[in-house]
N, C-alpha and C positions, 0 to 999 in steps of 0.2 A: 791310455795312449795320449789322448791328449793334455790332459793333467800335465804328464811330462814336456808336452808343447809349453804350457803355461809356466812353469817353473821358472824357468829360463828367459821365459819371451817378458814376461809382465815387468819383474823386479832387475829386467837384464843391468837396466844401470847400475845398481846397485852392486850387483855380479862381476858387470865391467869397472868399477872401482880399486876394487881387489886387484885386478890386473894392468892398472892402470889406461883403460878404455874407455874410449867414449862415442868413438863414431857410432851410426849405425850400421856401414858396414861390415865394421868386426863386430857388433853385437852380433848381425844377423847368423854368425857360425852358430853361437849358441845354443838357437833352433835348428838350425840347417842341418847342422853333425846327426842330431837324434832324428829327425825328421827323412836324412838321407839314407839309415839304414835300418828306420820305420818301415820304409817304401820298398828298399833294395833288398831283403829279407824276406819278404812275405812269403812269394811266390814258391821258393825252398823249405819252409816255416807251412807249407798247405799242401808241399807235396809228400814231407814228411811225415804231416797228420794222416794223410788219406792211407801211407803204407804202415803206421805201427800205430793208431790209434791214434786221435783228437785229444783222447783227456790224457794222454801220455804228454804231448808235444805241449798241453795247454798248462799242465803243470812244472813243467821245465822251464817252460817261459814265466811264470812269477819267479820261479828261483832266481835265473837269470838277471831276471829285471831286479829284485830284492837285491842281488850282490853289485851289480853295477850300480844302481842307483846310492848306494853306500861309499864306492869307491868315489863319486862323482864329489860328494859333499867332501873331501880332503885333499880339491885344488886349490881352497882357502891355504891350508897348512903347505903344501908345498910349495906356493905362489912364497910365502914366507923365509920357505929355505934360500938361501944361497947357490943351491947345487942342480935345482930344476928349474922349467921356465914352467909357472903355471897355469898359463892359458891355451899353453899345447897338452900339459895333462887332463885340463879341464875338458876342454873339445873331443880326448880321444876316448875321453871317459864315458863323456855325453853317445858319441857313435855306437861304443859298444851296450851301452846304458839302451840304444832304439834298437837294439837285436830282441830286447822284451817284448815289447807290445810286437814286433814281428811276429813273432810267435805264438801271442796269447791271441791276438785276435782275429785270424781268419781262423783258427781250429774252434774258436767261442761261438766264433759266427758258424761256424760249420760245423757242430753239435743241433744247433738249433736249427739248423737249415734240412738236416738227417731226421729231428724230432717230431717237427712238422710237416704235414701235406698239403700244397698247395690250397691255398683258402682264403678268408679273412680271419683265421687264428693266424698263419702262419705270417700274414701281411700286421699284422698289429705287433705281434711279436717284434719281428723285424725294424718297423718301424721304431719300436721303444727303445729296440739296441741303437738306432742310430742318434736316437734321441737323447740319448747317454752324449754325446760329441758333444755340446755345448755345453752341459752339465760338468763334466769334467774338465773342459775348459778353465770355467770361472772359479770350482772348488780348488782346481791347483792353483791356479792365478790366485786364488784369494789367502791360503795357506802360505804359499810361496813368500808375497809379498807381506802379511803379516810376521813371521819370522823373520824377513831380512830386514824389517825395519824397527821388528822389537825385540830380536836375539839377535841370531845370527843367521846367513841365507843357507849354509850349509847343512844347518837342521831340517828344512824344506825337503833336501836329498835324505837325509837319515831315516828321517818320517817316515817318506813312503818305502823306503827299503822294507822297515819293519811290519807295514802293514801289508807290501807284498809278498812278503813269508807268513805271513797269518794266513793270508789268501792260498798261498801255496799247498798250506797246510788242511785249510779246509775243502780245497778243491777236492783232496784224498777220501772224503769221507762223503761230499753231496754230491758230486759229478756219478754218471752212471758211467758203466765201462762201453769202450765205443768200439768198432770191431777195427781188424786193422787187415788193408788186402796187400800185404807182404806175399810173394808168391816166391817159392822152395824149391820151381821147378829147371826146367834150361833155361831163363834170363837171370843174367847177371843183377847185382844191385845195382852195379854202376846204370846197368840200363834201365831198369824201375825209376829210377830216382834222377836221371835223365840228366848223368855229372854235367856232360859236355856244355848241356844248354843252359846249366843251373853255372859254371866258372862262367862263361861267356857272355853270359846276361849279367849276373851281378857284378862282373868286372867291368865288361863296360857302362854300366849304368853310374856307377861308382866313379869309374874316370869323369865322363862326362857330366856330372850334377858335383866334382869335387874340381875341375874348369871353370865352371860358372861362376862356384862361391869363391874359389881363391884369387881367381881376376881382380875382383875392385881391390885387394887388401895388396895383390905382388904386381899390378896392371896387365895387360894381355900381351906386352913389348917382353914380357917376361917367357923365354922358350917353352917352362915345361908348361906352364899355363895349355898355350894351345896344342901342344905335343900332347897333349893329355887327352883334348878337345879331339884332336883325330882320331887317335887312336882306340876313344872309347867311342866313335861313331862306327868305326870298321869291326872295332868288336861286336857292337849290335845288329851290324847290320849279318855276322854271322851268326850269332843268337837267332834270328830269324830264320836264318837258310837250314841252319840247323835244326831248328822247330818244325820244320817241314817234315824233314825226312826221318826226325824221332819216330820211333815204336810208341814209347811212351812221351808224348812232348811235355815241357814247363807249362807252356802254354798252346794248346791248339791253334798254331795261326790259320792253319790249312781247312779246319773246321768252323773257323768261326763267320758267323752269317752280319751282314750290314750292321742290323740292330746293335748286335755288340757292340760294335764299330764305334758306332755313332752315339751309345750310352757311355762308351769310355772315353771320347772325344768329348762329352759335357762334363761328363767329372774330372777330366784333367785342364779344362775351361773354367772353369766354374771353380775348384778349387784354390787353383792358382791364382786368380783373382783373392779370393778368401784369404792366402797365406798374406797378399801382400798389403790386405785392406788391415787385418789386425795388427803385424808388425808396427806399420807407418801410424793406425792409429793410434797405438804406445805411444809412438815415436814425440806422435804430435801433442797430445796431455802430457805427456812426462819433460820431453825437451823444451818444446816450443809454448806451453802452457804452464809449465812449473809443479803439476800434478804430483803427491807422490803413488809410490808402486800402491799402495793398498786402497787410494780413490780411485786408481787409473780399473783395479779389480772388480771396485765396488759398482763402475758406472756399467761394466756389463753385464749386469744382476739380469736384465731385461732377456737375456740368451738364451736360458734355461726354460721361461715360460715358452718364449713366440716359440723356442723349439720343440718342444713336447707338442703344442697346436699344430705344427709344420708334420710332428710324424704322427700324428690322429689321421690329419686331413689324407694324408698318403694313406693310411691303412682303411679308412675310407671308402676313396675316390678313384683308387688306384685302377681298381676292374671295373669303374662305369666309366672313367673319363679316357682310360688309357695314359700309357707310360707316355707316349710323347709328348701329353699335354702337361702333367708334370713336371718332366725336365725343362719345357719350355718357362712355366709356371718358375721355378728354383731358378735357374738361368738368368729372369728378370730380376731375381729378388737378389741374385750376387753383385748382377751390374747395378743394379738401384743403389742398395749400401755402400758400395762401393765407391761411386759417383756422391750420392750424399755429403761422404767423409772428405773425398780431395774436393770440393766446393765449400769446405766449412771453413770461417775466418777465424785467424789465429784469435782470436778476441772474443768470439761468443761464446754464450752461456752453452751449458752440457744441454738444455732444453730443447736445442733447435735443431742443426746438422746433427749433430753426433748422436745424440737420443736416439734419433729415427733412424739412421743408422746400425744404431748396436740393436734396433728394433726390427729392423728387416735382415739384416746379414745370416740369423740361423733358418729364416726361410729357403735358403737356398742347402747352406747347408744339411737340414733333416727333411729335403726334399729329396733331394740330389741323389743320396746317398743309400736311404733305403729303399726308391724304386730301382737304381742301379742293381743291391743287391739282391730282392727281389727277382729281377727279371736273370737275371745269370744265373741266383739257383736254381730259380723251376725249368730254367732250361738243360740243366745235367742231371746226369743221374748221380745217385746219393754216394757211390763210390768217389764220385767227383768235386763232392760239398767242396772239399778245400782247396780245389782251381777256384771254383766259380768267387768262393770268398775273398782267395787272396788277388784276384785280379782287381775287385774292386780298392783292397786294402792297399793296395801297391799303387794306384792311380792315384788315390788321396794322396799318401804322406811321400810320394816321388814328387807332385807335383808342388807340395808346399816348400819343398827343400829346392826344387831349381827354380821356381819364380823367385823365391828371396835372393837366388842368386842373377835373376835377371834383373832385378829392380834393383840391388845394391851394385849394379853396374852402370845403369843407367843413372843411379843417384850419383856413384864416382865423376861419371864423365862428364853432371852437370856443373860440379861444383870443379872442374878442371875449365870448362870454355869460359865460368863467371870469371874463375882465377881471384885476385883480389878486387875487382869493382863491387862492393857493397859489403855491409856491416855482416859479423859471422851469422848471425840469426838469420840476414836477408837469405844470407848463400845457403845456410841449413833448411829452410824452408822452401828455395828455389828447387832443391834436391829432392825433399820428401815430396814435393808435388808431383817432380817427377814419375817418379815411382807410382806414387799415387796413380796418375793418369793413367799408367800403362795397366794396373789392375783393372782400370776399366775399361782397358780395351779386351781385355780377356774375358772379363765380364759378355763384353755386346759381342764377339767372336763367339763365346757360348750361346749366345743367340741365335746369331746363326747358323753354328752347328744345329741347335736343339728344333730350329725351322725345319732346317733340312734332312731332320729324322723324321718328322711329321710328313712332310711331304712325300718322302719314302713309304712310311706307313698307312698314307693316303693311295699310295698308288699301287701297293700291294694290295689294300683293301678293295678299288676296283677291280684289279683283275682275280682275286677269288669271287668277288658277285657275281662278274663277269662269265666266269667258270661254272659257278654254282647254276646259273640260269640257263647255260645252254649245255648240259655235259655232255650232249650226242652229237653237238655240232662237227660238221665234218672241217676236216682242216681244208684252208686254204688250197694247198695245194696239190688234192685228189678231188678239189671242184671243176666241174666241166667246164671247157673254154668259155660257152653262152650261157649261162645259167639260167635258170627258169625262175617268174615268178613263187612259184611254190617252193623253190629251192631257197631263194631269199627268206622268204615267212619260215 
């Protein structure tokens, strides 16, 4: 899944040459497209798994991902023809190309969340898959950008087509068969499968994350822009009305307790930060630096180590310290990297901001992400693995697809008030800080969220001690008007 982030994001220039592009806010589609229906997917992608089987839906999705990612590498060739535009095939290519990892990884996740019992196998496990995020990051970024800049970028997509039919292929042979609770009996499939809330959710989530990104490139003066912006607000907000009164919902909004709440409120904090701190860091080695795509790859070799430490420490510490010290812990370490990156001078060496940077940013990352999923499995039952999965799955890659669409807005409207006062690099720079900045307000906003899940969890802890110590106490208000010393004791 992330690989496919990096494909695109690292060597974007390069990509965007082909099409004749160069800003970053048309790069940012690049990611955005796959990113947006990473995220808009899941949730359909987990309910799927749970009714016909995990290693069915996880196998369909390499194929998937295999064919699309093949079709992606030949907006090269049509970009060439006469008869197509090819940075709209590119993008639509890319979108249906993030229907893959939709698929593959909440039923991945939720094999392994079915295999294991709550524990420290189950948390170390866990942990390693999330520790995979970074890893995958940098092997695609690094592929990626080695082929576009010593064949061609189009091989990058070829590549992994064929290694995802390999995988496809083996899945058939090492995966164990998973049970599937399809039921034969009076509900419809429409209602197992929960059509109404599964169109209404992915449409509007769809409108309104394909609003954000199109804004800076058509401006927001532009009707469908916001017409989209509404429309895919009204749809969610029926998504929800309708989650209520499902039999079977997409998502239990009607069941779900604070904690959730407030663990998906950090990972789509927290994340969103993430998306816009690595974009803009490209942005900044490659444009404003001069970097090419395979040093810009090379400099975040550091991701893979701190992140393998980040998901030890979780599998760990997880059941002595508690989940909210954690998210608080990952929280800090998104806004820190973050802050880092937009404070680094166009001029300095990789040794100082940016190092330490690409050196704290997967602390949040493989913190984040496997106590989130973690605490959602063991809180369902095993028929559930692929809610509990795909909420988490759906949090990340929604949230990295509409931050890049808030920041390449905010970077538009910077370089409209500069206008022409100052030289283009001043105004390309004025832009990315912006952006930059606002990752770190999402950063310290995860902050705050991930305080006020603590403090929640503080205050629930009091009142079970509270409970615990007196369970005969009489209630308040079948205590006698005067009460008696001994009634106080």
């Amino acid at each position: 899944m992330l690989s496919g982030v990096a494909q695109a994001m690292i060597p974007a220039t390069i990509i965007g040459a082909t099409f004749g592009l160069s800003q970053p806010a048309d790069l940012a589609w690049f990611s955005a497209a796959y990113a947006l229906t990473s995220g808009t997917f899941v949730l359909p992608a987990g309910r799927l798994g749970d009714l016909y089987g995990h290693k069915k839906i996880f196998i369909i999705g390499f194929i998937w991902f295999a064919v699309w990612s093949i079709m992606v590498g030949f907006g090269e060739i049509v970009q060439l023809s006469t008869a197509a535009n090819g940075v709209v095939y590119f993008d639509i290519c890319r979108a249906l190309q993030g229907i893959g990892p939709a698929l593959l990884v909440p039923n991945g996740q939720a094999m392994l969340g079915r295999a294991y019992t709550p524990g420290r196998r189950k948390a170390l496990v866990m942990s390693l898959f999330g520790a995979a995020a970074p890893f995958g990051f940098v092997v695609g970024g690094v592929m990626a950008s080695v082929l576009a800049e010593l064949a061609s970028w189009p091989w990058a997509f070829w590549i992994l087509g064929i290694v995802c039919a390999l995988l496809a292929l083996v899945a058939v042979f090492v995966l164990p068969a998973t049970e599937q609770t399809k039921k034969n009996g009076k509900e419809s499939l429409w209602t197992q499968l929960d059509v109404t809330g599964m169109l209404c959710g992915v449409t509007g989530l769809v409108l309104f994350n394909f609003a954000w990104n199109q804004a800076p490139i058509a401006s927001w003066t532009t009707p469908y822009t916001y017409f989209m912006l509404i429309i895919g607000l009204l749809l969610i907000g029926v998504f929800v009305y309708v989650e209520k009164n499902a039999v079977h919902p997409l998502v239990p909004v009607a069941a779900m307790r604070s904690q959730t709440t407030f663990v998906l409120a950090c990972v789509a904090t927290g994340w969103g930060c993430f998306a816009i701190w690595v974009f803009y860091y490209i942005q900044v080695l490659e444009t404003l630096r001069g970097w090419r795509p395979m040093l810009t790859a090379a400099s975040l070799a550091p991701g893979p180590v701190t992140g393998l430490l980040a998901s030890l420490v979780v599998a760990a510490y997880m059941a002595r310290v508690g989940p909210h010290w954690i998210m608080i812990m990952s929280m800090c370490a998104f806004a820190a990297g973050s802050l880092f990156m937009a404070t680094a001078p166009v001029g300095q060496t990789y040794g100082a901001n940016t190092f330490l940077s690409a050196l704290i940013m997967p602390f949040g990352m493989d913190m984040s992400n496997p106590a989130a999923s973690l605490l959602l499995s063991n809180s369902v039952a095993k028929e559930h693995q692929g809610i509990a999965a795909s909420l988490v799955v759906t949090v990340v890659n929604y949230s990295i697809s509409t931050a890049l669409g808030f920041a390449a807005t905010i970077e538009v409207e910077m370089h409209k008030n500069i206008g022409g006062n100052g030289s283009s690099e001043d105004i390309t720079l004025v832009g990315i800080r912006a952006a930059q900045y606002f990752g770190v307000g999402l950063g310290g906003l995860g902050i705050c969220v991930a305080l006020a899940f603590f403090a929640a969890a503080w205050r629930s802890r009091r009142k079970e001690a509270a409970s615990a110590a007196a369970p005969n106490a009489v209630p308040p208000s079948e205590m006698q008007s005067v009460p008696t010393q001994g009634q106080y004791r």
